[in-house]
N, C-alpha and C positions, 0 to 999 in steps of 0.2 A: 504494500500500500504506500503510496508516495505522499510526502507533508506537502498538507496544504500553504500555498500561497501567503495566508494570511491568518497570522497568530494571535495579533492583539490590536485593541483600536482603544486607541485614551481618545479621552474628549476635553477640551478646553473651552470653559464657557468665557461671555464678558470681552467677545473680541470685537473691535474696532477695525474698518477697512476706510484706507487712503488711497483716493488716485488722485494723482496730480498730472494732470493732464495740460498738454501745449509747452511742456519743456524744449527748447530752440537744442537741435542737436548739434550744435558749435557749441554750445554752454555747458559741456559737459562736465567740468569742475562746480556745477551746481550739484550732483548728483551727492559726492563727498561731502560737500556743503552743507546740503538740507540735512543726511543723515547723521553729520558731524553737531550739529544745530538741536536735533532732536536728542542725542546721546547728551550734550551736554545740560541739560535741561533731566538727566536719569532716565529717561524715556527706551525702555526695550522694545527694539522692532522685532517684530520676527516672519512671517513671510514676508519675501519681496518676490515682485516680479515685474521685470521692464520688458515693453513691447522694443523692437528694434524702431530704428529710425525712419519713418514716413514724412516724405517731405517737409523734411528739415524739422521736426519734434517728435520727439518721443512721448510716450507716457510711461507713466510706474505708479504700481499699487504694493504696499505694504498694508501689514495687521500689526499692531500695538493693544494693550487692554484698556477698553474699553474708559477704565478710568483715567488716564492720560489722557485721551483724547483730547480736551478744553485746553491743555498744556501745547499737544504738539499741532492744533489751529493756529493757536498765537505763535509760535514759533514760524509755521509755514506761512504766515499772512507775510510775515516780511519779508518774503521773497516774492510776493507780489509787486515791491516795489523795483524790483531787479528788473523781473519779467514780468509787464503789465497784461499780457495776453495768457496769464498762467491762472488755470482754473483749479479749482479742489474740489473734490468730491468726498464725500461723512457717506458712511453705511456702518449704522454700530448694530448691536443688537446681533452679532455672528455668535458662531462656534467654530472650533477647528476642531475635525474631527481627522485624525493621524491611523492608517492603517499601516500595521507594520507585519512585515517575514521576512525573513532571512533566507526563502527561497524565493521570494520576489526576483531577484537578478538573473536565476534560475528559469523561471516559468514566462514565455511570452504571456501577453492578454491578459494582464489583471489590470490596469491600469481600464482598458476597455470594459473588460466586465464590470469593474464599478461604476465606470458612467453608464453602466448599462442599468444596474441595479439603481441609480440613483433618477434616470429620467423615466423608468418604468414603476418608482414611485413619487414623480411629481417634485421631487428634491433639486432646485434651482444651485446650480455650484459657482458663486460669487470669485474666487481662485482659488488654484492648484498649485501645490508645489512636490517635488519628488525628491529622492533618492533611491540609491539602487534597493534600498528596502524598505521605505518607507513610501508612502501617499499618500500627504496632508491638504487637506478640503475644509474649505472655509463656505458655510452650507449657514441659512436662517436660524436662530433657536427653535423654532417652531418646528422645526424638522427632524429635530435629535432623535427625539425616540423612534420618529419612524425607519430614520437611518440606520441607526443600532439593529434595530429586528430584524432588517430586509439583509444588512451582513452578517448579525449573527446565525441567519439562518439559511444563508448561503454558504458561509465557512464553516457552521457547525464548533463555533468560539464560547468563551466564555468572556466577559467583557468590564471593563475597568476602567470609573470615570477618575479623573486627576487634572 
């Protein structure tokens, strides 16, 4: 019998989504910047993900906790004054829900299967981050419990919030 894919999935509630959208891809010493801006203020970022560059701007989205949030607006408003054409985007009210195996590197099509299992229960995925064992999804609260059922009863897991 071969191990499944997927061993354990923690959940993080209280997560906060940023995009900052219309960053000039010549300005790319902004990127250090902003994030160097937010660290200095104590602020833990933890997913990121930047789109590549489309006619001349990028976008990036990060998660932070939720209670930060009012700290790292005021932080990124003044980088409105840099770049006047630079938008933010707030989505709080997340979770990140992390599936993890240590055969994931191992087995094509998991990554698949769970947007499979996620849009065949109506579970909108806000972003995605990976590693070779892990796949962290940043999904509505409202969504938790039904995510949980629909993998623990696809992997047949036992499940662990934190």
């Amino acid at each position: 019998m071969s191990q499944s894919p997927v061993t354990n999935v923690s959940i993080n509630y209280n997560v906060a989504l940023i995009t900052i959208d219309n960053l000039p891809s010549d300005k790319m010493h902004l990127i250090p910047d902003i994030f160097n801006a937010i660290a200095e203020q104590n602020i833990n970022i933890d997913m990121i993900s930047q789109a590549p560059p489309y006619r001349g701007v990028i976008n990036l989205s990060f998660t932070l906790p939720s209670d930060d949030l009012v700290k790292a607006i005021s932080v990124l408003n003044k980088f409105k004054k840099i770049v006047p054409g630079l938008f933010i985007e707030i989505n709080a009210e997340n979770t990140k829900l992390s599936v993890y195996g240590e055969q994931m590197k191992n087995i094509p099509g998991v990554a698949a299967k769970l947007f499979t299992i996620f849009a065949g229960n109506g579970i909108d995925i806000k972003l995605v981050t990976t590693s070779e064992v892990d796949i962290s999804y940043l999904i509505d609260e409202k969504d938790v419990d039904k995510a949980l059922k629909a993998i623990k009863d696809e992997y047949n897991i036992n499940l662990q919030e934190g």
